[in-house]
C-alpha positions as CSV (number, residue, x, y, z in Angstrom):
1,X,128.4,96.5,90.3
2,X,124.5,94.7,90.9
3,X,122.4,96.6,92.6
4,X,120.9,95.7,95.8
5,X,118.3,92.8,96.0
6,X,115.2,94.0,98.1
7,X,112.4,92.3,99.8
8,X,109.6,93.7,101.4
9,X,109.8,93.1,104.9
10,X,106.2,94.0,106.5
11,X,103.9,97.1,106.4
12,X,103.1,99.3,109.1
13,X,100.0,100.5,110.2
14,X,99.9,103.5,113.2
15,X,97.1,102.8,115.6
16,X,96.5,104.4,119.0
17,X,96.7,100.6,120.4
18,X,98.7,98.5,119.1
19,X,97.8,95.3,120.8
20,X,94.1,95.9,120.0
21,X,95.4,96.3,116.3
22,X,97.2,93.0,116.4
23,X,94.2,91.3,118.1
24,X,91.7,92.1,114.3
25,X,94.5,90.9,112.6
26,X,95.6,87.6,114.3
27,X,91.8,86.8,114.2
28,X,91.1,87.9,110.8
29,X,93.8,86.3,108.5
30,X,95.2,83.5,111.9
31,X,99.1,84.7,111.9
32,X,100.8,84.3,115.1
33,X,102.8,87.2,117.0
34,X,106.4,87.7,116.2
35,X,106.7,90.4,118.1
36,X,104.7,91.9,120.8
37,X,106.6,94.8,122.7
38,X,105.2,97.8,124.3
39,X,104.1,100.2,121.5
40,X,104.7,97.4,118.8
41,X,103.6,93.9,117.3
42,X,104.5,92.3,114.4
43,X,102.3,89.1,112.7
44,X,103.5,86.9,110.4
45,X,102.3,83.7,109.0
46,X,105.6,82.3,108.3
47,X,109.2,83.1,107.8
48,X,109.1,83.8,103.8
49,X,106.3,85.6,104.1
50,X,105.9,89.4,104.5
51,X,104.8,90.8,108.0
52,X,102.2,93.0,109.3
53,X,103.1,95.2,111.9
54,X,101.6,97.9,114.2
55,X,103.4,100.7,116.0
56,X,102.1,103.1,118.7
57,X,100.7,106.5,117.3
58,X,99.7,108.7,120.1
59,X,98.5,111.1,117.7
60,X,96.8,108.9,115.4
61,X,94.0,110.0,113.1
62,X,91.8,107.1,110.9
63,X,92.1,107.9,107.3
64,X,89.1,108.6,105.1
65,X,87.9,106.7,101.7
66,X,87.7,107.8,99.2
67,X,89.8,110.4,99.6
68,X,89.0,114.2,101.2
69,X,91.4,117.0,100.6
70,X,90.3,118.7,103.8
71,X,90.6,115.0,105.7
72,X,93.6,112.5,106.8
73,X,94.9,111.0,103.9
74,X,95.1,107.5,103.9
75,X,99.2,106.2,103.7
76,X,98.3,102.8,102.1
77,X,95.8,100.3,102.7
78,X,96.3,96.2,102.7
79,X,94.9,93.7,99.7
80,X,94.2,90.6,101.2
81,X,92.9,87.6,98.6
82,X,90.5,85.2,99.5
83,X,89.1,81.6,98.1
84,X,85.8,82.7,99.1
85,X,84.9,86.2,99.3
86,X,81.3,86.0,101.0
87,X,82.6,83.9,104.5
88,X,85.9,86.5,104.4
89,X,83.8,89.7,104.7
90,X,81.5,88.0,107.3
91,X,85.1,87.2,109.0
92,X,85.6,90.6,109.3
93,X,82.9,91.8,110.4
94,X,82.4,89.3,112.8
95,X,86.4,90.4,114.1
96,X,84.8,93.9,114.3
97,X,85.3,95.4,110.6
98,X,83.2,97.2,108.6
99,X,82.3,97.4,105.0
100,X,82.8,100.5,103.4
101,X,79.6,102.2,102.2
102,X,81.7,103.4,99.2
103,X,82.5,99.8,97.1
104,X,84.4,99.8,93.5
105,X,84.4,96.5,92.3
106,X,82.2,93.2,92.3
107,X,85.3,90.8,92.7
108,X,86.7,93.0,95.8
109,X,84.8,94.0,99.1
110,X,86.2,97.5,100.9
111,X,86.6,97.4,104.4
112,X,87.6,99.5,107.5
113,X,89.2,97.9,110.5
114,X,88.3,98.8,114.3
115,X,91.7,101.8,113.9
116,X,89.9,103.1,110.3
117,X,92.4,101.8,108.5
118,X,90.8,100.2,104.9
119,X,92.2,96.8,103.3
120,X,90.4,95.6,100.4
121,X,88.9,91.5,100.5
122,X,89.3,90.8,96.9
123,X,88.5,87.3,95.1
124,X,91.4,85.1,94.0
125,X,90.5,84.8,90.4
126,X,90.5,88.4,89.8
127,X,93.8,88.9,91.4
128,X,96.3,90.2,88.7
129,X,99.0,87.7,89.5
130,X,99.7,83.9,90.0
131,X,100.5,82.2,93.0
């Protein structure tokens, strides 16, 4: 018997405000709503890609970066690649992110979002796969 085939649906992200959430992220990378229902919204660009979702966390603490034993550990954090790194971290900041004072690489920028949630801006070329 074959094992099951998988595909990764979406990723998650808890916020205190969902909406709000979905809001950076429609401006940021342009995906449209799929979903928008009281305590959850789901983005997608289209329907073979993989969505980004945000569910209502009442209890919701931001993650810190690097990590602190003593602090919320962050759950995952989003890679998003860009043609042109420069105008995509000016994008987000302009959406209301923040770069991370804390940076590991020259090809990738850290950033937080308005929740405290880091994704990574990182530069096409240096991505480890092809498209």
């Amino acid at each position: 018997m074959e094992p099951p085939r998988f595909k990764l649906a979406g990723v998650v992200l808890s916020t205190p405000d969902p909406s709000a959430s979905a809001r950076f992220y429609e401006r940021l990378l342009g995906w449209p709503r799929l979903m928008d229902e009281a305590g959850w919204v789901v983005l997608r660009d289209d329907d073979a890609s993989t969505a980004l979702s945000f569910h209502l966390d009442e209890h919701y603490r931001p993650p810190v970066w690097p990590t602190d034993p003593e602090q919320q550990q962050m759950m995952l954090h989003v890679d998003l690649v860009t043609d042109d790194l420069a105008a995509a971290v000016a994008l987000a900041e302009e959406c209301g992110a923040t770069r991370h004072p804390h940076q590991t690489d020259q090809d990738e920028v850290v950033m937080i979002d308005p929740d405290g949630h880091p994704f990574c801006l990182i530069r096409r070329e240096s991505w480890w796969t092809h498209e």
